[in-house]
C-alpha positions as CSV (number, residue, x, y, z in Angstrom):
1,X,20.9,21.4,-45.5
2,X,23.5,18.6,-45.4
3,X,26.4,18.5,-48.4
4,X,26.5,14.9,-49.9
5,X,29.5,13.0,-51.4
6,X,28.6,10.6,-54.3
7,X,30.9,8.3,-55.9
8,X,29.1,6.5,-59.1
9,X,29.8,2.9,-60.2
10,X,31.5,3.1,-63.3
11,X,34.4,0.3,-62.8
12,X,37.9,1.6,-63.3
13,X,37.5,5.4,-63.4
14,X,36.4,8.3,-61.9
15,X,32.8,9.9,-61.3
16,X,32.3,11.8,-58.3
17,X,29.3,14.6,-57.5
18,X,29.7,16.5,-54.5
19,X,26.8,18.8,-53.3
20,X,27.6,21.7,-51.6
21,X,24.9,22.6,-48.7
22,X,24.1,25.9,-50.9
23,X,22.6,23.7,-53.4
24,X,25.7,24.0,-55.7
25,X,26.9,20.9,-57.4
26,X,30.4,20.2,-58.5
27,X,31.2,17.3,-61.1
28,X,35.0,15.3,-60.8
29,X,35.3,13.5,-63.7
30,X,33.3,11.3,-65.8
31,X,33.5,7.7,-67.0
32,X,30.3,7.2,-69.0
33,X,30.7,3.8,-70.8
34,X,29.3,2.4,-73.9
35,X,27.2,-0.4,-72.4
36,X,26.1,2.2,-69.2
37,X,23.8,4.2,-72.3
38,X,22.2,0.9,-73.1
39,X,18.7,0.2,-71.8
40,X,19.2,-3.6,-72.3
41,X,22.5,-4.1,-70.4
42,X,23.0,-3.9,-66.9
43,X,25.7,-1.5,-66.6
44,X,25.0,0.5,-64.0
45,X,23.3,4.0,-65.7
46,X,25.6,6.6,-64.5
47,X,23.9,9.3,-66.6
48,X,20.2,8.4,-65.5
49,X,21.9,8.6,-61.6
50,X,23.3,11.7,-62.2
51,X,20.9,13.6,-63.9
52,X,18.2,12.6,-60.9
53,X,20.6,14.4,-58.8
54,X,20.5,17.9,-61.0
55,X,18.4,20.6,-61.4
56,X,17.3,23.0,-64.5
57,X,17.5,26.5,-65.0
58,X,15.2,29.2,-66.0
59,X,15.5,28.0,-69.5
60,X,14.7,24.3,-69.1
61,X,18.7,23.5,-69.0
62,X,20.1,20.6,-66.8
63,X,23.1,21.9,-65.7
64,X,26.1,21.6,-63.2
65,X,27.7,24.6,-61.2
66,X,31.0,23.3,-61.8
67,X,33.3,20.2,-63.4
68,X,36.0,19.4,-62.6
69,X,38.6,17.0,-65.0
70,X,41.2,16.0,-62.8
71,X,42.9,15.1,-66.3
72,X,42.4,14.3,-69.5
73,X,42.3,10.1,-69.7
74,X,39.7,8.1,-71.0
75,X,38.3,7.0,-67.7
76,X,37.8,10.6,-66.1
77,X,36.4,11.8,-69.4
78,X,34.3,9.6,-71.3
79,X,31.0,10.2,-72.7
80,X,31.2,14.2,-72.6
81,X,30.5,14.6,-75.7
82,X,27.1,12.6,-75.6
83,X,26.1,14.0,-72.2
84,X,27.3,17.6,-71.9
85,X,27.1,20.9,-74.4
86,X,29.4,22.0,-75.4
87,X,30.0,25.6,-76.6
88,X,27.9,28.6,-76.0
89,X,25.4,28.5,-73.8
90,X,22.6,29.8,-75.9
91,X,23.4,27.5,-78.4
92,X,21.7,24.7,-75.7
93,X,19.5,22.6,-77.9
94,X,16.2,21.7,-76.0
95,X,15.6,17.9,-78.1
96,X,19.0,17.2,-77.0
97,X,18.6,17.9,-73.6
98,X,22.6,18.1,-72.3
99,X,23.4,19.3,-69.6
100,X,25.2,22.6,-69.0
101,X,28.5,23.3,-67.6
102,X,28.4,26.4,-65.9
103,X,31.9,26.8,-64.9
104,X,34.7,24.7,-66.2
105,X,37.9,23.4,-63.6
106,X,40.5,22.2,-66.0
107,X,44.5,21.5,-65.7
108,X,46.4,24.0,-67.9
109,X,46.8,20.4,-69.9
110,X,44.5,22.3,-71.7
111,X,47.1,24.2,-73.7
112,X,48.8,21.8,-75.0
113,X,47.8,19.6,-78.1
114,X,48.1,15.8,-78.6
115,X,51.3,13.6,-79.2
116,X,53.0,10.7,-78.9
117,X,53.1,11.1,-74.9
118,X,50.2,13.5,-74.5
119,X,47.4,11.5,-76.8
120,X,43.5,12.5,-76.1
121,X,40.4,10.6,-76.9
122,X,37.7,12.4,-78.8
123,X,36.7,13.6,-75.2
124,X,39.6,15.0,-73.6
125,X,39.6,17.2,-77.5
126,X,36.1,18.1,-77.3
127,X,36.9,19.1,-73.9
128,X,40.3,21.0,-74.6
129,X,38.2,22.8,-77.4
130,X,36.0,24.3,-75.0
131,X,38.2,25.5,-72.5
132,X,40.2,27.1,-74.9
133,X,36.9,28.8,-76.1
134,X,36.3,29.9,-72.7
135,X,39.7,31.4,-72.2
136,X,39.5,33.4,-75.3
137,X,36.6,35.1,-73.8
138,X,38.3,36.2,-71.4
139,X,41.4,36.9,-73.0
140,X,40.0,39.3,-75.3
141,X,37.8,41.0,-72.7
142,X,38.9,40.1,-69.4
143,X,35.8,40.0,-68.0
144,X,34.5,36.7,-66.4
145,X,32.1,35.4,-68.6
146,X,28.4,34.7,-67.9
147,X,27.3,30.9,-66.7
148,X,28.4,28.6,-69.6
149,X,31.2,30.5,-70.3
150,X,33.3,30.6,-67.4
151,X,36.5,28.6,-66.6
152,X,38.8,28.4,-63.8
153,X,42.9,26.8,-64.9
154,X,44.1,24.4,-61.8
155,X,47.2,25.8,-62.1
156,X,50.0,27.8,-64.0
157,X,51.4,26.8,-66.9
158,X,54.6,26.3,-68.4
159,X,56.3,29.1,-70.5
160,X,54.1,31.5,-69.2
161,X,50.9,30.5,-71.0
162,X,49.2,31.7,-68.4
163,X,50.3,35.0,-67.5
164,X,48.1,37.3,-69.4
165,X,44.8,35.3,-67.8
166,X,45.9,35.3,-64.5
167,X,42.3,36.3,-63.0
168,X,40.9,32.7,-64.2
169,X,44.4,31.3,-63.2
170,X,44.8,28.9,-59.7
171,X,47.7,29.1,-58.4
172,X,49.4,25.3,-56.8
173,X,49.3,25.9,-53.1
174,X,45.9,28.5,-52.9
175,X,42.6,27.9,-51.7
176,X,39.5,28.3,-54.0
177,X,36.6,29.3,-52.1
178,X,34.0,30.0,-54.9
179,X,32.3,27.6,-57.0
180,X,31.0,29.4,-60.4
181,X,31.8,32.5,-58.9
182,X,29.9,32.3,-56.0
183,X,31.5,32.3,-52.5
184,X,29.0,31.0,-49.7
185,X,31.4,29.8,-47.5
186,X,30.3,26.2,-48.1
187,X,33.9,25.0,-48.9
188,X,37.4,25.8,-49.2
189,X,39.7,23.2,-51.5
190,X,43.3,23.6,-51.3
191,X,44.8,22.6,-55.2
192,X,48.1,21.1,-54.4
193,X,49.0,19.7,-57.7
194,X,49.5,20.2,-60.7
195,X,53.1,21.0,-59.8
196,X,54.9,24.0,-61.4
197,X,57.7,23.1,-63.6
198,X,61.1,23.6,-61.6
199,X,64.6,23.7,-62.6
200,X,65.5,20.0,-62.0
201,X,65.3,18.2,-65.6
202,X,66.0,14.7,-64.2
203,X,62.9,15.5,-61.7
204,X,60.4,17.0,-64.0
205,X,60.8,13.9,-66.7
206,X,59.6,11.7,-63.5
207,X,56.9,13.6,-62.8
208,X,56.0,14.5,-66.2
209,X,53.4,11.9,-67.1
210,X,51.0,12.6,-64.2
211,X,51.6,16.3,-63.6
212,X,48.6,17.5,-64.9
213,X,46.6,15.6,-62.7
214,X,44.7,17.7,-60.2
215,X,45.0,17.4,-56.8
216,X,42.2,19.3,-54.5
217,X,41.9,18.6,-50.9
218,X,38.0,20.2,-50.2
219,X,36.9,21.5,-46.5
220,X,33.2,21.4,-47.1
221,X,30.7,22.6,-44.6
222,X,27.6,20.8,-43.6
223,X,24.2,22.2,-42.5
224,X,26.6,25.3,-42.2
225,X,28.9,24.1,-40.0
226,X,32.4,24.6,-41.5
227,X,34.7,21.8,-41.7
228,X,32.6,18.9,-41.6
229,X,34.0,16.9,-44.3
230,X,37.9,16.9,-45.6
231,X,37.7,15.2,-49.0
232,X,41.5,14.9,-50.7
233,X,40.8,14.1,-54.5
234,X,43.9,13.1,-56.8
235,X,43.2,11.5,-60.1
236,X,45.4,9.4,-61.3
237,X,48.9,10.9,-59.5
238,X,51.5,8.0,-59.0
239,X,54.0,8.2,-56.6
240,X,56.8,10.9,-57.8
241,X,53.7,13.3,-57.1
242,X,52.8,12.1,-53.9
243,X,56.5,11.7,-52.8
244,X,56.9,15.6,-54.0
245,X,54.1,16.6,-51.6
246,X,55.4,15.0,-48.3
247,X,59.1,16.1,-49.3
248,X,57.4,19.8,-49.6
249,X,54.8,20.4,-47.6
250,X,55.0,17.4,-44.8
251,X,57.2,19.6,-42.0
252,X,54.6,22.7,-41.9
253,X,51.6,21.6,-43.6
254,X,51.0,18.3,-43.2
255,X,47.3,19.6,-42.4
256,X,47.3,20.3,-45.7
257,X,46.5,16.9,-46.8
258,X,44.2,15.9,-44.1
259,X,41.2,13.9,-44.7
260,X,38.5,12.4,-43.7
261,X,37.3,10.5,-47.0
262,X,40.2,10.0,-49.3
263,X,39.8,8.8,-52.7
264,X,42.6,6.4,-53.6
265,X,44.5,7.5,-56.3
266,X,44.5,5.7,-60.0
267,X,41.5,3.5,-58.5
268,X,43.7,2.2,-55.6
269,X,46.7,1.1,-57.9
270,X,50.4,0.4,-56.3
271,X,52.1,3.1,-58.4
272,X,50.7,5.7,-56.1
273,X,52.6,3.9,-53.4
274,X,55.2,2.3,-55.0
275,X,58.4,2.9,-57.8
276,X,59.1,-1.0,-57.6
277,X,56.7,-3.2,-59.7
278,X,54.6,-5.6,-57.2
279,X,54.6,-8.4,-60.6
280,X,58.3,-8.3,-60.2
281,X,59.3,-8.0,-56.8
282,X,56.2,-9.9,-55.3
283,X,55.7,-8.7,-51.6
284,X,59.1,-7.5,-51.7
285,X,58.5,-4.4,-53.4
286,X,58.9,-1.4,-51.1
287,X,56.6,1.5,-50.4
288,X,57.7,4.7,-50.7
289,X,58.0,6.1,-47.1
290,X,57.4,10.1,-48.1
291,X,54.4,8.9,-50.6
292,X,52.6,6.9,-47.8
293,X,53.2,9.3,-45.5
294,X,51.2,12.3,-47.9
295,X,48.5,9.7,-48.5
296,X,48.3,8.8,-44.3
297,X,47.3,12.1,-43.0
298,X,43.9,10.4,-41.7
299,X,41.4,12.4,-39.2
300,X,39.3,10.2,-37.0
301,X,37.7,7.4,-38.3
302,X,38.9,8.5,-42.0
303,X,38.0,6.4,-44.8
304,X,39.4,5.3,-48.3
305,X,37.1,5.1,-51.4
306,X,38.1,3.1,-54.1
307,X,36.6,3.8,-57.6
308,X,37.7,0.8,-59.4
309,X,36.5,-3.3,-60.4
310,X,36.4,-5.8,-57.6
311,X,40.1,-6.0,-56.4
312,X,41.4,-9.6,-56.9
313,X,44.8,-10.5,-56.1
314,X,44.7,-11.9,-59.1
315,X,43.8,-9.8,-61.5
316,X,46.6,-6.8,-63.0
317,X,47.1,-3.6,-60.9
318,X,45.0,-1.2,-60.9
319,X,43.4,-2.3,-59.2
320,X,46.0,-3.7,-56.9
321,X,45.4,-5.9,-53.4
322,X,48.8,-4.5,-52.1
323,X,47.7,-0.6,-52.7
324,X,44.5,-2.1,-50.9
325,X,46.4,-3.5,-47.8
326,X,48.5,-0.8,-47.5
327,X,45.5,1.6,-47.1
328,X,43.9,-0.5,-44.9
329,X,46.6,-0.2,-42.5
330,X,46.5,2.7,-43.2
331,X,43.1,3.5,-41.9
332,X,44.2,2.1,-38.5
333,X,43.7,-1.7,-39.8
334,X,40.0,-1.5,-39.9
335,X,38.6,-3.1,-43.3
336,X,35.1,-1.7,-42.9
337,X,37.0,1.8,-44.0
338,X,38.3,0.6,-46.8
339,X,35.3,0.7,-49.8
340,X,35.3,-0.3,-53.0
341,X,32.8,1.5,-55.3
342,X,31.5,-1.5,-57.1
343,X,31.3,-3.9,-53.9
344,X,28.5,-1.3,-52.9
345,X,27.1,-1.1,-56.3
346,X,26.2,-4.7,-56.3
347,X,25.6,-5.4,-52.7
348,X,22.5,-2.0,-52.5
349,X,22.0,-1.8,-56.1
350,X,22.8,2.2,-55.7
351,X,25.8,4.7,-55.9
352,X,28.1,4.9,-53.0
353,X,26.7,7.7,-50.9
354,X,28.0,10.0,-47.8
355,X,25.8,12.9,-46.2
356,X,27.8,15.4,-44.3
357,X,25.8,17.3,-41.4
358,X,26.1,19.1,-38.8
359,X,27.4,16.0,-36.5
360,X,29.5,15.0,-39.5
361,X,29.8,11.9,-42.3
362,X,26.7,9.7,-42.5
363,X,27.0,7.0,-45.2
364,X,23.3,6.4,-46.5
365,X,22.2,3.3,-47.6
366,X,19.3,2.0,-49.8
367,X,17.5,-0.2,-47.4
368,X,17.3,1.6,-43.7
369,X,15.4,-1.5,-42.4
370,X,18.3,-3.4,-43.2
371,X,21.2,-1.3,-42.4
372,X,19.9,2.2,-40.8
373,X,22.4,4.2,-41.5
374,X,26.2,4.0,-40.7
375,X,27.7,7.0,-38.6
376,X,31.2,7.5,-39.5
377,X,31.9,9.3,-36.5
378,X,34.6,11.2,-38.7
379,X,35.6,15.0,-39.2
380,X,35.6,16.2,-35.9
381,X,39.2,16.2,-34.8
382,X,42.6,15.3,-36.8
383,X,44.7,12.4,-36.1
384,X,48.0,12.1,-35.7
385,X,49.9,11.3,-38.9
386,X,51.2,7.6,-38.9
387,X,54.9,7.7,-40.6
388,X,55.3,3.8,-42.9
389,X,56.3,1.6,-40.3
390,X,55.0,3.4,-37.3
């Protein structure tokens, strides 16, 4: 069967299903708002989309092989609580009707409670509550847990949180190949971020504020052909990450971050591109070469997805016209590979939508009279990485 790629409407934030061709479904991030739960507005229904997409268990139980919180904001969290159970699995209420997470993917963010420059919503707590409930599981018996219970941290963490629960533990720089414990060989995802703390202070106050975003760059097979698809997924990382990548990793593993679909980081704001402020410094603001450069490793015919509002020059960053320029260029200058979430939301009426097969990336569209479908023609062969300014 073909994998799919799904990005859902929901404005400036993050919601993104990706189905495995093994019938496995991983969840990034969530962004269900207020008016999307009520029947009399028109905000796009996130949940109702979703849920079509899912399947139930022996016991009745909606549920999700994996999620994935890239991090712990508002817009890649929102609406948990009301959508998802949370805590053990046989505590499921059936009038309730949540949906199960079978495994958890979290940032080791999850050790750490709020203050003044780490605040959570009621979301980001409910869902730091149940990670931590997971991990206890299998800190006291380290055994993996059964389906409900299971967790997987993105990551070390800092003063060696992590080191007695190192068989749930990621390490930055390994692949994962199994999605709630099962390894099919219907992906691989390389977790490049979040980056260890090092011994420069001056270095880890910049990157401080976004290092517990995740960054995963997926190879995902389709109609079990390997490699079909390179999907490079980073939250809401700002430039000092991106920056740190290239500086790392760009002399002998550029392939690393590779893609075929990328989607832009901090819905296609500047600061993933940028330290100079575009409302100061106008068109003079400068893009930072090494940052570009990590964000430019395109394959053939690569696109950028945007999950953000309609991008107006006008309007305040993100979601900013520059960022959307500069991946433009980018993508060899071709706008038609530049998409923005909720320009196809309201031109088809339907979530943004890619299959990945055997012959590669097929964007699918609502109305096949009208449009057939659109063949990519991506993920067979890398391109050359284009340095800023080449």
């Amino acid at each position: 069967m073909t994998a799919t790629l799904t990005f859902f409407p929901v404005c400036n934030g993050d919601m993104t299903l990706l189905e495995l061709d093994n019938d496995q479904k991983l969840l990034i991030d969530i962004h269900v708002r207020k008016a999307a739960d009520d029947p009399d507005d028109n905000t796009p229904d996130v949940m109702g989309q979703l849920r079509d997409r899912l399947k139930r268990d022996e016991k009745g139980r909606l549920y999700v092989d994996g999620f994935l919180l890239s991090h712990p904001d508002k817009d890649h969290i929102g609406g948990l609580i009301s959508h998802f159970h949370l805590g053990p699995p046989d505590d499921w209420v059936k009038a309730d009707d949540k949906i199960l997470i079978r495994e958890m993917w979290s940032s080791p963010i999850v050790f750490r409670r709020s203050s003044k420059t780490h605040v959570l919503c009621d979301d980001a707590k409910a869902w730091a509550k149940e990670a931590r409930r997971r991990v206890a599981l299998y800190r006291e018996s380290k055994v993996i847990g059964t389906e409900g219970n299971r967790i997987q941290i993105m990551g070390e963490d800092i003063d060696g949180r992590t080191d007695d629960i190192l068989g749930i533990v990621v390490k930055t720089e390994s692949l994962i190949t199994s999605l709630n414990r099962i390894s099919a060989g219907a992906f691989e995802a390389r977790l490049l971020a979040p980056i260890p703390q090092g011994d420069d202070e001056e270095l880890d106050e910049l990157l401080a504020k976004n290092r517990s975003s995740v960054i995963l760059r997926f190879s995902i097979r389709g109609a079990g052909y390997a490699d079909k698809c390179r999907f490079l997924s980073g939250g809401d990382a700002e430039v000092a990450i991106w920056e740190r990548l290239w500086d790392k990793h760009g002399t002998y593993n550029a392939n690393w971050l590779e893609y075929d679909i990328l989607q832009a980081p901090h819905h296609c704001s500047w600061h993933s591109l940028s330290y100079d402020s575009y409302s100061t410094y106008g068109e003079d603001a400068e893009v930072c070469d090494s940052a570009r450069n990590a964000l430019a490793q395109i394959r053939k015919g690569a696109i950028v997805v945007a999950s953000c509002e309609h991008i107006d020059p006008e309007d305040a960053d993100p979601p900013s016209d520059r960022a959307k320029r500069e991946y433009i260029s980018i993508v060899d200058g071709k706008t038609d590979r530049f998409i923005c979430v909720t320009d196809i939301w309201d031109d088809e009426q339907q979530p943004l939508r890619y299959e990945i097969g055997a012959s590669g990336i097929v964007k699918a569209v609502k109305n096949a009279a009208r449009a057939a479908t659109s063949a990519l023609g991506i993920g067979a062969t890398a391109a050359q990485a284009r340095p800023h300014g080449g």
